[in-house]
C-alpha positions as CSV (number, residue, x, y, z in Angstrom):
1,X,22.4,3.4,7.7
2,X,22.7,-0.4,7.5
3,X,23.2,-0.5,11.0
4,X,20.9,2.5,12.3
5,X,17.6,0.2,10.6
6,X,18.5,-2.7,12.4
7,X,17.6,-0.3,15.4
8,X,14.0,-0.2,14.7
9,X,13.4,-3.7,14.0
10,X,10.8,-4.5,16.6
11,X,9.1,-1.7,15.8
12,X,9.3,-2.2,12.5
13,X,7.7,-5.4,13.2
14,X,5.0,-4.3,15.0
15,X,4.0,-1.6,12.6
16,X,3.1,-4.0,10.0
17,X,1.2,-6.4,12.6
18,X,-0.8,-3.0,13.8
19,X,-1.3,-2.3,9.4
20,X,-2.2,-6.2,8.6
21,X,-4.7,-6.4,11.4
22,X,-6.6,-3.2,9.2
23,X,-9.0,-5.5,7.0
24,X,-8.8,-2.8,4.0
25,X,-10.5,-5.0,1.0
26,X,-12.6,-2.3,-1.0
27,X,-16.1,-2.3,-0.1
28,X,-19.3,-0.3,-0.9
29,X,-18.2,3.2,-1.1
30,X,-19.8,5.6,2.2
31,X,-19.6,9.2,2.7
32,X,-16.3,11.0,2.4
33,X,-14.9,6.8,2.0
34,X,-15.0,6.0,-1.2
35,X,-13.4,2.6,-1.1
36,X,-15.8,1.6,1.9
37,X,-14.6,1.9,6.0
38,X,-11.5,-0.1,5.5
39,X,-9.2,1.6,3.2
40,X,-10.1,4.6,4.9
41,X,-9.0,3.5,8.2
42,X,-5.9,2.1,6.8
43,X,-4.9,5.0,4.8
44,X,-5.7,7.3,8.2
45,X,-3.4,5.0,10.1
46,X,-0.4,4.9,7.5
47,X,-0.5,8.9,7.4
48,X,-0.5,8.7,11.7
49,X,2.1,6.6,11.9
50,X,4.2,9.5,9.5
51,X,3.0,12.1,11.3
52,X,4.1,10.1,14.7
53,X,7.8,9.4,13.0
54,X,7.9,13.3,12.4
55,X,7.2,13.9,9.4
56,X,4.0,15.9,7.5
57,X,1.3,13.9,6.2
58,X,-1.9,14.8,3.6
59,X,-5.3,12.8,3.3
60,X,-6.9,13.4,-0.1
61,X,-10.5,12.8,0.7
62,X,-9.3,9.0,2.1
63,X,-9.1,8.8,-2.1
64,X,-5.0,8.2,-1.4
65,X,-2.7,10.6,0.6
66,X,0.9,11.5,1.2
67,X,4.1,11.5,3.6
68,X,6.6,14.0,2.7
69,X,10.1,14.5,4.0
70,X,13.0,17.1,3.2
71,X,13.2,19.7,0.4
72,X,14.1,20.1,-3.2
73,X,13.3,20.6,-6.1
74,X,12.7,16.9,-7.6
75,X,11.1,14.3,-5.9
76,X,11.6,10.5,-5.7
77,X,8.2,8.8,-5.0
78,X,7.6,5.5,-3.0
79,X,4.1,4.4,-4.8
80,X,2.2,2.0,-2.8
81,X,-1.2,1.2,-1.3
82,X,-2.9,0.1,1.5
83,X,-5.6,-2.0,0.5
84,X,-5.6,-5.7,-0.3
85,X,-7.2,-8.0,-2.1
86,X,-10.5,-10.3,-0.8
87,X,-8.7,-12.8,2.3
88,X,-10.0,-16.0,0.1
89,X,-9.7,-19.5,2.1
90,X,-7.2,-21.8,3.1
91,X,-5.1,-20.2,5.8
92,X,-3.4,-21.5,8.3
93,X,-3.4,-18.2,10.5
94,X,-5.8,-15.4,10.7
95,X,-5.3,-13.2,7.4
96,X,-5.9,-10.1,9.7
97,X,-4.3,-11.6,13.1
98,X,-0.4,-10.4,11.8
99,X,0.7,-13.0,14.2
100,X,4.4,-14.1,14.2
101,X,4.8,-17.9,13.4
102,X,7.9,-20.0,12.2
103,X,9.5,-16.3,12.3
104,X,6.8,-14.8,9.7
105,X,4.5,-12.8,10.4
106,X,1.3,-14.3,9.0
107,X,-1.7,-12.1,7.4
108,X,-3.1,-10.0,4.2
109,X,-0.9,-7.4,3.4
110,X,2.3,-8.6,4.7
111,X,4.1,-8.4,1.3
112,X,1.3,-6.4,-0.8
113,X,2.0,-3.9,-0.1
114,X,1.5,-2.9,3.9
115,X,5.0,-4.2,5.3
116,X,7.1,-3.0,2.2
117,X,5.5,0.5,2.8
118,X,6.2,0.4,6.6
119,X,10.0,-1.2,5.5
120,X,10.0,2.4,3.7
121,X,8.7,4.2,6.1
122,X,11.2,3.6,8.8
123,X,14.2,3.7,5.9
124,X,12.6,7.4,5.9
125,X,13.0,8.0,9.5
126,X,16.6,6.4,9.7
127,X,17.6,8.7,6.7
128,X,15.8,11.7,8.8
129,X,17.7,10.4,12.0
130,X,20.9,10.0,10.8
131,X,21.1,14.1,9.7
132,X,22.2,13.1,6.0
133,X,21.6,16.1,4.0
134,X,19.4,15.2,1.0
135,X,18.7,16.9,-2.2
136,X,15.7,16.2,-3.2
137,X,12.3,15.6,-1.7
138,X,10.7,12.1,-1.1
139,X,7.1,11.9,-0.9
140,X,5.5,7.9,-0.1
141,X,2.5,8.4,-1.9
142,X,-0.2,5.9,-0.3
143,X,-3.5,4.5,-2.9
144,X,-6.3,3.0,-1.2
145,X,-7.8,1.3,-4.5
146,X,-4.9,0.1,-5.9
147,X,-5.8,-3.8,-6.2
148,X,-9.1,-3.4,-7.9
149,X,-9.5,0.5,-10.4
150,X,-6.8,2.5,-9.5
151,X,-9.7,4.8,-8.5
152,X,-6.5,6.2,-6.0
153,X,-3.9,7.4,-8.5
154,X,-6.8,8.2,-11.0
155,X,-7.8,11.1,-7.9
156,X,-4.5,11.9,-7.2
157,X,-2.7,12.4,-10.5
158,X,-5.8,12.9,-12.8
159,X,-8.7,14.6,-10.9
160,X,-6.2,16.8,-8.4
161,X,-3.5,17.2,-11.0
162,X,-0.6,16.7,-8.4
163,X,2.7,16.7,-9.9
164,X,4.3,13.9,-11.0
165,X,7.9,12.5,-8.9
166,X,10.7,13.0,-11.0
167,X,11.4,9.4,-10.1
168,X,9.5,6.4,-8.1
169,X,10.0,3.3,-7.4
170,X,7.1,0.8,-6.2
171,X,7.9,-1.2,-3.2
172,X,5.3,-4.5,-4.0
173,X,5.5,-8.3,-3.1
174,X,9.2,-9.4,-3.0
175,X,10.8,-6.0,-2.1
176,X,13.1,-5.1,-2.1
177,X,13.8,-7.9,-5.2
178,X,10.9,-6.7,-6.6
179,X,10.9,-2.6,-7.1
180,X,8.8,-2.3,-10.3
181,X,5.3,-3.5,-12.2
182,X,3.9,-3.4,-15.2
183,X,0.5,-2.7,-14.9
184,X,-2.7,-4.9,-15.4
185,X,-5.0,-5.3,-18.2
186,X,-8.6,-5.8,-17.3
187,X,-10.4,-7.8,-20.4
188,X,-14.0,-8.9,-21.0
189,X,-14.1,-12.3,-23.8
190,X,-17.4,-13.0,-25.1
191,X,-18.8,-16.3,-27.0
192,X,-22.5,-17.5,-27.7
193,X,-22.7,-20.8,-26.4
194,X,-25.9,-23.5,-26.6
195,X,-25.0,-24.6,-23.4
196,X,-27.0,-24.0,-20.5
197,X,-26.0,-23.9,-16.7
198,X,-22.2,-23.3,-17.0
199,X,-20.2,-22.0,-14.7
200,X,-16.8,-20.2,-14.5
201,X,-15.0,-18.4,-11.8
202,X,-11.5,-17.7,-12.0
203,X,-10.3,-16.4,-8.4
204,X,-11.8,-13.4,-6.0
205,X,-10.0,-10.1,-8.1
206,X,-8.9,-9.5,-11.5
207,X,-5.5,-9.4,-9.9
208,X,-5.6,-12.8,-8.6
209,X,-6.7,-14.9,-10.9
């Protein structure tokens, strides 16, 4: 299997330019999107590209939606998302250009969490290529509003009551070192102050402060 990845490198590579070029910060919720146009178009183009690697794919009202291969009776869960956070300032390359520089591909995304999804993506078909015989299911489940109020999972566990994997693992930022998170805790501090005309701003999410 080490060897049959390497065989999709280059389109490995262009899956996650294609995904990073998908500006998917949340915006003003439309009809039938509730995380605005670009989560929904990113979420629609992750469960494509499934569909086009052969396996069977579910949108869940562009909420969050899911790839599913083999058969079984448990199921190991890739948990990830497609959206990002807000681009902020400072780049050398276009955040949404995925271009290849110094060999990195530059852009939003690349590491959180787009190109560790597509990394799992095409483990999935290599797995399915290779014939191995697999006991359980995996399903790559795929949020849309993971970076701001888990609105996705919220949908997908809570108001659609879908089963829960008997075991995941979360493919974010430095996978595969990093497999796992903790969660966030969103707090609001309040003082009376005298003073007048302060200012404070502490970065464009709650995630990236």
């Amino acid at each position: 299997l080490q060897d049959k990845i390497l065989d999709y490198k280059d389109d490995v590579v262009k899956s996650i330019q294609e995904a990073v070029r998908i500006k998917s910060v949340e915006e003003s919720p439309l009809p039938g999107m509730p995380f605005g146009k670009g989560p929904a178009k990113a979420l629609n183009h992750f469960l494509k590209l499934g569909e086009k690697l052969g396996f069977e794919s579910t949108n869940f009202d562009n909420y969050v939606g899911h790839i599913d291969f083999g058969e079984g009776e448990e199921t190991l869960a890739i948990l990830g998302h497609v959206d990002v956070v807000p681009e902020g300032e400072g780049w050398d390359h276009d955040p949404y250009g995925g271009i290849i520089a110094d060999g990195k591909i530059y852009g939003r995304g690349t590491l959180d969490d787009k190109g560790p999804m597509i990394m799992c993506l095409y483990a999935m078909k290599a797995l399915k290529d290779s014939g191995v015989k697999l006991n359980k299911k995996i399903r790559m489940i795929l949020g849309a509003n993971e970076e701001t109020n888990w609105g996705c999972m919220d949908h997908y566990f809570g108001t659609l009551k879908m089963p829960q994997p008997t075991l995941a693992f979360t493919p974010d930022s430095s996978f595969p070192v990093t497999f796992a998170e903790k969660g966030i805790m969103q707090v609001t501090m309040t003082k009376k102050i005298d003073v007048k005309n302060i200012s404070i701003e502490g970065g464009k999410a709650f995630n990236s402060v």
